[in-house]
BAVEX-958351 format. One record per residue (C-alpha): x, y, z. Coordinates in pm, whole numbers, padded with zeros to 5 digits, always signed. Layout:
! BAVEX-958351
XYZ...
END
This chain:
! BAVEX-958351
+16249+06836-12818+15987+06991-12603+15911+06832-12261+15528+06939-12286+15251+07050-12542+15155+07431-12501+14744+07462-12472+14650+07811-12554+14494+07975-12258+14520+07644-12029+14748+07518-11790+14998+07289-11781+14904+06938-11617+15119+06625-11607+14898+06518-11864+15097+06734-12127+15410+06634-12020+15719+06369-12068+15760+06170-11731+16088+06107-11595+16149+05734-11575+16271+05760-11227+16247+05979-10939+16441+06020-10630+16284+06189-10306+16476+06256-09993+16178+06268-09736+16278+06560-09548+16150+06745-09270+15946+06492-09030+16078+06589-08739+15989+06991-08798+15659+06915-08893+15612+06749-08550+15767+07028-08410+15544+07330-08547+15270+07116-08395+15439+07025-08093+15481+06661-08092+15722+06428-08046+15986+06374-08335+15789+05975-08376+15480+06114-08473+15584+06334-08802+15761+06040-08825+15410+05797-08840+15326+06114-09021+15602+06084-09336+15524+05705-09332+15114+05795-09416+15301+06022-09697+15534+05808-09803+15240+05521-09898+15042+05807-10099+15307+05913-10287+15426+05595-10377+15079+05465-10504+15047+05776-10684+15398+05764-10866+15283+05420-10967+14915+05481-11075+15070+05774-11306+15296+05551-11483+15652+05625-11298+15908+05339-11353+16134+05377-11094+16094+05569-10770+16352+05609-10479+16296+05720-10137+16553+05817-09843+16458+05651-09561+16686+05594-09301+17079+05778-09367+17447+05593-09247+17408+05888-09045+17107+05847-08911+17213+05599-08652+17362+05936-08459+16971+06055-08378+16849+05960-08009+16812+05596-07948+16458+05644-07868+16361+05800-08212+16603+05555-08399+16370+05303-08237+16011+05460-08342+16174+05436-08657+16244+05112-08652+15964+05015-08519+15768+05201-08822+15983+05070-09069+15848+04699-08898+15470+04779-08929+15577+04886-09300+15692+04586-09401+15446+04409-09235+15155+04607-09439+15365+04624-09752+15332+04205-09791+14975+04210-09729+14827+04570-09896+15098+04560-10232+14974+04172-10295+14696+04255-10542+14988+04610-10681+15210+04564-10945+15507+04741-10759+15874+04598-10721+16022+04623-10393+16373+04669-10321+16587+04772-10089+16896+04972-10102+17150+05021-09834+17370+04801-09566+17174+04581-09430+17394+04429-09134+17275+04658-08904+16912+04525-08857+16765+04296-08640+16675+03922-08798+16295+04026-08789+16364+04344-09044+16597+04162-09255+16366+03846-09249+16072+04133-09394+16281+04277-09675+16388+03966-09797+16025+03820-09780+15909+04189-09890+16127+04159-10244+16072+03781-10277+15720+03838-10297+15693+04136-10529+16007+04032-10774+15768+03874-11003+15588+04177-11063+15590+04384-11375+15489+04746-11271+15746+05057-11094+16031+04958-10926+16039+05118-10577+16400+05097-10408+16345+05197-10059+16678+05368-09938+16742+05257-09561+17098+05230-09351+17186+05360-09709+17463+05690-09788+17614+05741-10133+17956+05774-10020+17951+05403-09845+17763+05258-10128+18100+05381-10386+18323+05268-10084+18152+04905-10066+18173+04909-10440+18527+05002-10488+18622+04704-10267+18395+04487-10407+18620+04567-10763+18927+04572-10556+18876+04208-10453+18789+04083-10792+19156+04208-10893+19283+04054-10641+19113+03728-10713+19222+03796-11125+18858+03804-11244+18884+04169-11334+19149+04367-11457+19156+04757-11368+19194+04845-11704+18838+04719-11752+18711+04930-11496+18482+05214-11643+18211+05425-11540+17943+05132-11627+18104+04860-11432+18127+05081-11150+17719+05180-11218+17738+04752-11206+17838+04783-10835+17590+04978-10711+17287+04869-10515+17113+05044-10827+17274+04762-11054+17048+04758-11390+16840+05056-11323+16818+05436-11496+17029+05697-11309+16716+05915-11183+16622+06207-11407+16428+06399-11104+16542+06429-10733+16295+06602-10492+16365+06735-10151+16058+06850-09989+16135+07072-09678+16359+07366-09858+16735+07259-09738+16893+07278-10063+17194+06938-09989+17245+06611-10160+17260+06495-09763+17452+06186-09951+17193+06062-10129+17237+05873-10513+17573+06081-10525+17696+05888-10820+17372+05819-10994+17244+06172-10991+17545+06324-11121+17282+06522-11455+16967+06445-11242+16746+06786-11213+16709+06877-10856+16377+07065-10759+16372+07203-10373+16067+07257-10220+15956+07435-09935+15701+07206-09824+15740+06959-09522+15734+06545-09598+15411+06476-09410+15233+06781-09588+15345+06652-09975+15092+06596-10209+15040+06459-10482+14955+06800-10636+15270+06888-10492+15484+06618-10692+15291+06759-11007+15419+07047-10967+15780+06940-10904+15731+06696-11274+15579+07013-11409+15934+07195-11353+16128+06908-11433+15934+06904-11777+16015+07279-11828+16444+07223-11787+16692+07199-12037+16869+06883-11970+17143+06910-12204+17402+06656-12045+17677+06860-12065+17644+06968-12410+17532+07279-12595
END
């Protein structure tokens, strides 16, 4: 079946088109962008942040179900303790904004990840953050911080591991859906779309097991310069693959 309706002599626009139900973006390349202009890494950060809300209203207004963003890496934690701390201090204001200015949206908040390593007052915010918007009925937005695909299959192995021990599972029951059942993901698509702005062409650890058929669409554009003409584009492509899961 065709992804998009051919008008003679006219371009293609994401109104002709099938939508992905979800979407996964690693936002990539804040601290270049702040480099070409030279600034400090904390400002393309503030910079991503200004894209991030834009792109995330727009995913939503076009009808999106479920959009995930890369935040904030396992591996993140490495960077300089001063720019680890803009961004915590961003992710703060965020949250903050995010109860009052998505009161009157319809969009989910969740938040994907371990969250052990943040202070009370961020942990306090995404709990009150997804208490707040559970109740809603529009696009899901997971927001992917302390998160890495490789500790998220670790923490669910032994998650299964312990219920055999306890005698609540047994391992022959273990399949590829009960371990989708483990994931922070739990009861959500496995993203059709994954977009890395920025040009590095890596997974960087992100959805590993989830976007195991997901269509991948590099672009060479920084984070803090996407647009939303740029994410047409990158559903414009994604309308124009052959997603044939394997098959013929």
């Amino acid at each position: 079946m065709a992804l998009f309706k051919k008008k003679q002599n006219q371009e293609i626009t994401i109104s002709d088109i099938q939508l992905p139900e979800h979407i996964g973006i690693i936002m990539d390349g804040n601290g270049r962008w702040a480099k070409k202009r030279g600034l400090p890494r904390s400002a393309g950060h503030t910079a991503g942040a200004q894209t991030f809300r834009k792109i995330a209203r727009y995913c939503s207004d076009i009808g999106i179900k479920h959009l995930t963003v890369y935040a904030f890496s396992t591996e993140n934690w490495r960077r300089p303790g001063d720019e680890v701390d803009a961004l915590m201090r961003l992710f703060k204001d965020y949250l903050q904004e995010a109860i009052r200015d998505f009161k009157d949206d319809s969009i989910v908040l969740r938040f994907l990840g371990d969250r052990t390593a943040f202070s009370p007052e961020l942990l306090s915010l995404m709990n009150e953050n997804e208490e707040e918007s559970c109740n809603r009925d529009g696009m899901i937005l997971n927001i992917a911080m302390n998160y890495g695909g490789r500790a998220e299959l670790v923490t669910a192995m032994q998650q299964m591991a312990q219920e055999v021990a306890s005698g609540s599972l047994n391992p022959e029951d273990i399949d590829e859906q009960m371990i989708s059942d483990h994931l922070y993901t739990k009861g959500q698509p496995d993203p059709d779309l994954i977009i890395r702005p920025s040009g590095e062409n890596r997974t960087s650890n992100f959805l590993l097991w989830q976007s195991a058929y997901a269509e991948y669409v590099i672009m060479d554009v920084l984070w803090p310069d996407f647009t939303p003409n740029d994410l047409d584009s990158a559903l414009i492509e994604y309308a124009k693959r052959n997603r044939r899961f394997g098959g013929v």
